[in-house]
LOMIFI-767496 format. One line per field, with one value per residue (C-alpha): residue in three letters; x, y, z. Coordinates in nm, 4 decimals, always signed. Each point is the difference from the previous one (the first is absolute). Example, Ala and Ser with C-alpha at 12.3 -4.5 7.8 and 13.67 -1.06 7.14 Angstrom:
<nodes>
fivo ALA;SER
x +1.2300;+0.1370
y -0.4500;+0.3440
z +0.7800;-0.0660
</nodes>
This chain:
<nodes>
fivo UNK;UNK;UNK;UNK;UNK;UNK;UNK;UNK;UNK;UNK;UNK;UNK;UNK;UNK;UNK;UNK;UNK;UNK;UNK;UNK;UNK;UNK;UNK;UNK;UNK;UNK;UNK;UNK;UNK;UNK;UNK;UNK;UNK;UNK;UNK;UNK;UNK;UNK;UNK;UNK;UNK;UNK;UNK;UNK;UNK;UNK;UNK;UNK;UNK;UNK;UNK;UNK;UNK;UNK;UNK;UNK;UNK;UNK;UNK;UNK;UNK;UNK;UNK;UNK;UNK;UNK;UNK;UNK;UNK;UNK;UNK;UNK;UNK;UNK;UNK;UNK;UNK;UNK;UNK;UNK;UNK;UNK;UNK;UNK;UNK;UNK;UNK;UNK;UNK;UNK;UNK;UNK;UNK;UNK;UNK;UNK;UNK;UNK;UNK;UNK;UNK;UNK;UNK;UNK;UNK;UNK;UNK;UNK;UNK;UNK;UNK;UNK;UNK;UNK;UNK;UNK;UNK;UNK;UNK;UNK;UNK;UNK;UNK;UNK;UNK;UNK;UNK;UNK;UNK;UNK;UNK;UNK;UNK;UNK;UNK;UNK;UNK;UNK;UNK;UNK;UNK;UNK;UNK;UNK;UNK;UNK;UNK;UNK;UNK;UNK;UNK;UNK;UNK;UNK;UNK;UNK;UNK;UNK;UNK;UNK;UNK;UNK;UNK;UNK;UNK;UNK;UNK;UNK;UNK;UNK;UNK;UNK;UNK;UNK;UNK;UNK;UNK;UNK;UNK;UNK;UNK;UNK;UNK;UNK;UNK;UNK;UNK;UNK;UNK;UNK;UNK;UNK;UNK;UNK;UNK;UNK;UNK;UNK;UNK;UNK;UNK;UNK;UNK;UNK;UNK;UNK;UNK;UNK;UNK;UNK;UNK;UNK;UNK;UNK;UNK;UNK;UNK;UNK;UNK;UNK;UNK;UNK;UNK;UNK;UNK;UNK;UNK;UNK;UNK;UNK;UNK;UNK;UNK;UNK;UNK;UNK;UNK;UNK;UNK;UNK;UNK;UNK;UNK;UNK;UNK;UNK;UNK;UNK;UNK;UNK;UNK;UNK;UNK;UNK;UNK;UNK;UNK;UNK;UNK;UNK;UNK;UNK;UNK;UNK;UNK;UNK;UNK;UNK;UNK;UNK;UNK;UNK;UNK;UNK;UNK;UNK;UNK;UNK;UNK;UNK;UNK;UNK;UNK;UNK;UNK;UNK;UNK;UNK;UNK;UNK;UNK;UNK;UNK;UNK;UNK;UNK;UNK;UNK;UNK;UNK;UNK;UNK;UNK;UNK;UNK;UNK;UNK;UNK;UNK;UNK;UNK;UNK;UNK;UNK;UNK;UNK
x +8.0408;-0.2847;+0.3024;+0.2583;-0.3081;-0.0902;+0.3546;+0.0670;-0.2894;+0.1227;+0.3518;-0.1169;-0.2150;+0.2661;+0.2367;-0.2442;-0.0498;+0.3720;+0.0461;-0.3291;+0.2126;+0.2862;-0.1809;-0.1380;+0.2639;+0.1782;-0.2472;-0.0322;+0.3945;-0.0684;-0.3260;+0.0967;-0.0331;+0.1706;+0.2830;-0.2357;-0.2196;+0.0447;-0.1960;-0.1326;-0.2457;-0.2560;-0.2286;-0.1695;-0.3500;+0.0979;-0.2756;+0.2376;+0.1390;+0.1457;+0.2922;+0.2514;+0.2043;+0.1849;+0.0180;+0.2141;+0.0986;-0.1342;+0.0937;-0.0931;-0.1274;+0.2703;-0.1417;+0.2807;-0.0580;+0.1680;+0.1669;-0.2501;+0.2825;-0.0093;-0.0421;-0.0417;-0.1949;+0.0112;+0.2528;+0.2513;-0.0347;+0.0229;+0.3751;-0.1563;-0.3523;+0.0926;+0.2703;-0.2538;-0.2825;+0.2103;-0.1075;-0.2873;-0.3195;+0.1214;-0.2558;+0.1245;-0.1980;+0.0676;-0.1847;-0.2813;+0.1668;+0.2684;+0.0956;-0.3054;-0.2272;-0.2911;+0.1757;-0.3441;+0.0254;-0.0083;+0.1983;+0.2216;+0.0290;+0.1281;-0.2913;-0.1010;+0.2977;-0.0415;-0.4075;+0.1626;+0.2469;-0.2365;-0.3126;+0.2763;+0.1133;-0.3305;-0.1649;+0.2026;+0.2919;-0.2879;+0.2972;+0.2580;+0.2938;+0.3754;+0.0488;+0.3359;-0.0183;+0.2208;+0.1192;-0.3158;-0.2440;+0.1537;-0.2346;-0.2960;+0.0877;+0.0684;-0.3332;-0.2105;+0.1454;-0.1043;-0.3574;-0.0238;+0.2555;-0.1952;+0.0953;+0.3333;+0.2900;+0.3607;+0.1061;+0.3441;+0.0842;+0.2835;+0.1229;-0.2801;-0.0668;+0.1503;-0.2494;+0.0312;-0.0580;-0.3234;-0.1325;+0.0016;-0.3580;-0.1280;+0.1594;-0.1230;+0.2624;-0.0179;-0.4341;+0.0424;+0.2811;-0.2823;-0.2665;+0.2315;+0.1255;-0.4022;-0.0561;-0.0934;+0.2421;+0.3235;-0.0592;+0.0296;+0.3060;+0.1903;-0.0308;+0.1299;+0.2764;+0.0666;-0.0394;+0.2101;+0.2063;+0.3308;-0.1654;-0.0482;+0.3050;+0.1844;-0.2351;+0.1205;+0.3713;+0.0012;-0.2689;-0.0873;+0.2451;+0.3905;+0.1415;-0.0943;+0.1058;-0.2684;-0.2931;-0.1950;-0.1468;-0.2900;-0.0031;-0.0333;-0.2789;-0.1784;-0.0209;-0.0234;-0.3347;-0.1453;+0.0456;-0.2083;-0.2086;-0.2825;+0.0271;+0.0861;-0.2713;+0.3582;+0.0581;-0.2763;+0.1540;+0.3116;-0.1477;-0.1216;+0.3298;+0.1674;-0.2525;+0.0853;-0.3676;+0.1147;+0.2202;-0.1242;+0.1172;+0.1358;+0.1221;-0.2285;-0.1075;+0.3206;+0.0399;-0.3278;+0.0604;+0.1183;+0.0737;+0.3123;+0.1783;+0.3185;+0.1683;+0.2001;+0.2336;+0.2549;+0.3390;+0.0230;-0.3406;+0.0026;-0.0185;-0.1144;+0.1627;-0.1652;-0.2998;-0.0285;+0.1119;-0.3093;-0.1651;+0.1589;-0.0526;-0.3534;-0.0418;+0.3430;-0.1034;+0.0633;+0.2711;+0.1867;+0.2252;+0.2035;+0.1100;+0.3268;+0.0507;-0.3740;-0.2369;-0.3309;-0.1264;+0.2115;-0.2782;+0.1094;+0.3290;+0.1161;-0.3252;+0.1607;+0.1449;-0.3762;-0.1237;+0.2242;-0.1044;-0.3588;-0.0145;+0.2077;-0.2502;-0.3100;+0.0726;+0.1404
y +16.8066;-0.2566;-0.1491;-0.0276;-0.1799;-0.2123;-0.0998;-0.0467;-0.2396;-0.2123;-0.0097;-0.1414;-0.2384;-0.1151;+0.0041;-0.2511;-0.2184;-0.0666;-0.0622;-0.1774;-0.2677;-0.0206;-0.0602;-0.2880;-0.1436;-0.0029;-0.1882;-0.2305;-0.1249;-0.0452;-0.2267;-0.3254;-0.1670;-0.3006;+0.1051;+0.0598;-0.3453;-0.2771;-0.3319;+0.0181;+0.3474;+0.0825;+0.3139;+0.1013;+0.2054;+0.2904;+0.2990;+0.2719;-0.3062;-0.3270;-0.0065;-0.2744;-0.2931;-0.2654;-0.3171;-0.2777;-0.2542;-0.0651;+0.0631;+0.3371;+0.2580;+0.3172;+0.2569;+0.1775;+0.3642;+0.2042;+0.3029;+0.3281;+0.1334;-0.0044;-0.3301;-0.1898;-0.3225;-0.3456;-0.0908;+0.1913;-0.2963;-0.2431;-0.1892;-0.0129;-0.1548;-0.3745;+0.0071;+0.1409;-0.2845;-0.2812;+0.0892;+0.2295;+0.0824;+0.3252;+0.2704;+0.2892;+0.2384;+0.3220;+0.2731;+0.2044;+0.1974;-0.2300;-0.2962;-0.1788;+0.0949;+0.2838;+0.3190;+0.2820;+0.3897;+0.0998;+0.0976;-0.2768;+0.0975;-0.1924;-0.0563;-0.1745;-0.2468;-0.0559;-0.1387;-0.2139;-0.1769;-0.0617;-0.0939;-0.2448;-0.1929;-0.0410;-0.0789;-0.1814;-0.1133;-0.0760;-0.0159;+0.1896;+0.0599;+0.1168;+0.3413;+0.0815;+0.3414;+0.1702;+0.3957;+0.1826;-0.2200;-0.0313;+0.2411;-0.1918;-0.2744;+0.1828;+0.1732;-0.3243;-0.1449;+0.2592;+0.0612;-0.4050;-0.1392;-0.3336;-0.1086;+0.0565;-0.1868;+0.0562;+0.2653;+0.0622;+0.3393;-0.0144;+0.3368;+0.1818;+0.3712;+0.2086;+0.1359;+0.3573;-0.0576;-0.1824;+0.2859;+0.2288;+0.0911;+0.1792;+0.3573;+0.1985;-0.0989;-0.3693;+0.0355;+0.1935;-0.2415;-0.2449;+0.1559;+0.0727;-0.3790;-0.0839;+0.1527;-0.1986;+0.1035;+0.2547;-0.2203;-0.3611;+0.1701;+0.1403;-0.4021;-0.1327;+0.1958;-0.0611;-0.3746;-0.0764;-0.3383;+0.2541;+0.1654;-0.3669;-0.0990;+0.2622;-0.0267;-0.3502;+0.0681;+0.3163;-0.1080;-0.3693;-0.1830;+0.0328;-0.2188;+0.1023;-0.3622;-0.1332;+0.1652;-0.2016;+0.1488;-0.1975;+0.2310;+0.3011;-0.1212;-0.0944;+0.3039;+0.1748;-0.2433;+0.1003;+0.3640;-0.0285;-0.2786;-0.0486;+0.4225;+0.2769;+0.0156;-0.1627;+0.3949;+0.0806;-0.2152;+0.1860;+0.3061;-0.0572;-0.1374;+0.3074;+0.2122;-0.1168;-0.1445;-0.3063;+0.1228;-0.0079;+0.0679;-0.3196;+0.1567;-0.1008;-0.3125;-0.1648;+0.0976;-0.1555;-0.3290;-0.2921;-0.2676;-0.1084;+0.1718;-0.0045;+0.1705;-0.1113;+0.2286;+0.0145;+0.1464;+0.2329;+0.1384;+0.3375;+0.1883;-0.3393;+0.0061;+0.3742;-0.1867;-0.2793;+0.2386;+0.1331;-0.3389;-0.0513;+0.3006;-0.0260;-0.4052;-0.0901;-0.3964;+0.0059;-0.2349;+0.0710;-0.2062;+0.1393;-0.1435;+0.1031;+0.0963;+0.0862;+0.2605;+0.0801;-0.3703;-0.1941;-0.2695;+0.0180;+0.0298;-0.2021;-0.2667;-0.2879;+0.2529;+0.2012;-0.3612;-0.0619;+0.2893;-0.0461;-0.3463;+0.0550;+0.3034;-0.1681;-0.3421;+0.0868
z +2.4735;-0.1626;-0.1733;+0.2355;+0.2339;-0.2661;-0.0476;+0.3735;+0.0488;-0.3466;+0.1516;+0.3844;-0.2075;-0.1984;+0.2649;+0.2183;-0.2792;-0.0207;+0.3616;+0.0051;-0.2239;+0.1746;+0.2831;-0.2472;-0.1077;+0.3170;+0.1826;-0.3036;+0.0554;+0.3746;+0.0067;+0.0391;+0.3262;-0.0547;+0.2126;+0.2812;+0.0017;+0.2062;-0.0172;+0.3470;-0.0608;+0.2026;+0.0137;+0.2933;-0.0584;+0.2588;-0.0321;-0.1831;-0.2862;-0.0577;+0.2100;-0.1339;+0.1905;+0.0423;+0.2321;+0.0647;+0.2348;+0.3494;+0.3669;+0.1905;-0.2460;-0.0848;-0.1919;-0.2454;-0.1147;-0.2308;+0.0150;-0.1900;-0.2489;-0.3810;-0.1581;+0.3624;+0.0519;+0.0824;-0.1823;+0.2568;+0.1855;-0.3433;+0.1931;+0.3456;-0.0584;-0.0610;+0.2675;+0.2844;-0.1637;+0.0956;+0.3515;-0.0125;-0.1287;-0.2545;-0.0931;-0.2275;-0.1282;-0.2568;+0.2066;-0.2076;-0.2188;-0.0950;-0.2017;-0.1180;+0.2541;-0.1114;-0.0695;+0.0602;-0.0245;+0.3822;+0.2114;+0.1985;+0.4090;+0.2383;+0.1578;-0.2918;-0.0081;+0.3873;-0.0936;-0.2672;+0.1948;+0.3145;-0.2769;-0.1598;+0.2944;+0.1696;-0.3478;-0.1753;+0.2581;+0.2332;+0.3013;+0.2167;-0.2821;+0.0049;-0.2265;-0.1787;-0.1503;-0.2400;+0.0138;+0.0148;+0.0528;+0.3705;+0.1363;-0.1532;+0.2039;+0.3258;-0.0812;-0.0604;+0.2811;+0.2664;-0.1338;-0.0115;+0.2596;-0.0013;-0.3684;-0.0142;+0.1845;-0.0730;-0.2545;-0.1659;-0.2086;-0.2563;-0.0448;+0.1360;-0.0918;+0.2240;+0.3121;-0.0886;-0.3903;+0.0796;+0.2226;-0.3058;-0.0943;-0.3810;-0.0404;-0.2823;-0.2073;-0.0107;-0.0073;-0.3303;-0.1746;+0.1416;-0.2282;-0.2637;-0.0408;-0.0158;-0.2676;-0.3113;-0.2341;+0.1316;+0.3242;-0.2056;-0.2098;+0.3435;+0.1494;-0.2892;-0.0287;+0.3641;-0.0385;-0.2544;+0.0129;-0.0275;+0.3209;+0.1804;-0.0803;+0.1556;+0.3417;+0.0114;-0.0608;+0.2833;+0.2514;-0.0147;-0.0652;+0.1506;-0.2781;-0.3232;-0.2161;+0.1975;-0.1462;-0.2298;-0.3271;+0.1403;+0.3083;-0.2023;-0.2234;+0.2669;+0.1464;-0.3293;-0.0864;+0.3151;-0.0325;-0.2883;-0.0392;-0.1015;-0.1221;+0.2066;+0.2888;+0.1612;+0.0870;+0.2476;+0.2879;-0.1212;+0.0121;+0.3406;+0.1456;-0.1422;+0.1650;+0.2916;+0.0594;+0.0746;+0.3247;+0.3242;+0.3805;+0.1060;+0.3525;+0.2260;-0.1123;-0.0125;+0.3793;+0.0890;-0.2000;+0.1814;-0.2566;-0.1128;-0.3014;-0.1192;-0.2393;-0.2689;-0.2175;-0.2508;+0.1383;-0.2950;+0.0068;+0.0023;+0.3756;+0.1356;+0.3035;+0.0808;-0.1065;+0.2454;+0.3018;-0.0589;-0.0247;+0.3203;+0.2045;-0.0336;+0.0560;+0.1201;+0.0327;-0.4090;-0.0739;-0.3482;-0.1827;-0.3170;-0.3333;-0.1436;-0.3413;-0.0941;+0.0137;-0.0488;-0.1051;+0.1679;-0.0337;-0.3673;+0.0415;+0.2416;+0.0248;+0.1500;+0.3183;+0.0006;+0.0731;+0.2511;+0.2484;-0.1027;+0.1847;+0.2340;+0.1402;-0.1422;+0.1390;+0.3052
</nodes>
């Protein structure tokens, strides 16, 4: 029985080693940033980490924020940023947890997203500012925008999560993959395997994009180098979002919310239309305007039609 123990506790120790470099080595081949830099970096000091963005051009401020899957950041919005500059004042920023912003061990809420994006516009805007949200980070905005009506003017979703998705709070299932992906070393191992470029790739040929020969291999690493950089603490936002601690009830606010928000969606998104008539039924003076032949990041996609709707709701 001695042996058998003795051999047991050799074997897990051997085992972790191994995974303990692959873990390595994967992170090793994903480290460089240069995919996710642009010359016009800025960090603001926010009180949970360095959160990182961008800004260009001048006019009334519009605040861009990406969507909280895998590999997300500013550069979502990489074909969109110098058209918008030419005639306003452009702040992205790659929410904690993401891109080359701080990446700490706790536990990302969206509560905590909601403080961000009200601390960034009064702090660092310093003005009323437009918000275009992608996906999940939709219920951020609506969020931010009710607790702090005052700092927020127009807002346009593209593709927003669907109402009923959002609602969805921690179950026991998704609080223990949660604890299980932050562990140091089977928790590291289980991201990377779920991070892979193979596994990007595919997410961008079934969900983002309509038209597969437009992907870029550019796109891909860029979402691969922000999965990972600068090591794996890229997979306690992940974690969180997959926890469903990022979801919230976005009900009630967006019947008490008077501002103007439109929505703008690719045709082939999946369930979209379902999506919006819930939109709708619960703050029917949402306008929405659809882009055919694209999907989830139509802003990608299909830039020069994205900008299109974006002015004509913005600058109306």
């Amino acid at each position: 029985m001695k042996h058998k123990l003795q051999s047991l506790v050799i074997f897990s120790g051997f085992t972790a080693a191994i995974i303990h470099t692959i873990n390595r080595i994967e992170n090793s081949l994903y480290t460089s940033n240069k995919y996710l830099l642009y010359s016009e970096n800025n960090y603001y000091e926010w009180r949970f980490g360095k959160i990182r963005y961008i800004k260009k051009g001048t006019g009334t401020p519009i605040l861009l924020i990406h969507d909280l899957s895998l590999g997300s950041s500013i550069y979502e919005f990489h074909y969109i940023i110098d058209k918008l500059s030419e005639s306003h004042e452009v702040y992205a920023i790659d929410l904690l947890g993401y891109g080359l912003s701080d990446k700490p061990n706790i536990t990302y809420t969206n509560f905590l997203y909601v403080q961000l994006i009200i601390d960034f516009i009064k702090n660092v805007i310093e003005k009323r500012a437009d918000i275009i949200a992608t996906g999940d980070s939709v219920q951020m905005a609506v969020m931010a925008c009710h607790n702090d009506p005052e700092v927020i003017k127009h807002m346009i979703f593209i593709n927003p999560q669907n109402i009923y998705e959002s609602n969805k709070i921690p179950s026991k299932q998704t609080k223990l993959f949660k604890i299980l992906l932050d562990t140091p070393i089977l928790g590291t191992f289980i991201y990377n395997l779920l991070s892979k470029k193979e596994l990007i790739e595919k997410t961008f040929e079934n969900k983002y994009f309509y038209n597969s020969n437009k992907i870029d291999e550019k796109d891909i690493l860029s979402y691969m180098k922000a999965a990972h950089f600068p090591d794996y603490s890229s997979k306690y936002a992940f974690s969180s979002y997959i926890g469903k601690y990022m979801n919230a009830n976005i009900v009630h606010p967006l019947k008490e919310i008077n501002h103007s928000i439109a929505i703008i969606a690719g045709e082939e998104e999946k369930n979209i239309h379902n999506t919006i008539d819930n939109y709708n039924y619960y703050n029917s003076s949402i306008e929405t305007a659809f882009i055919k032949y694209a999907k989830h990041l139509p802003h990608m996609e299909m830039g020069d039609k994205t900008i299109e709707y974006i002015k004509l709701f913005i600058d109306e």
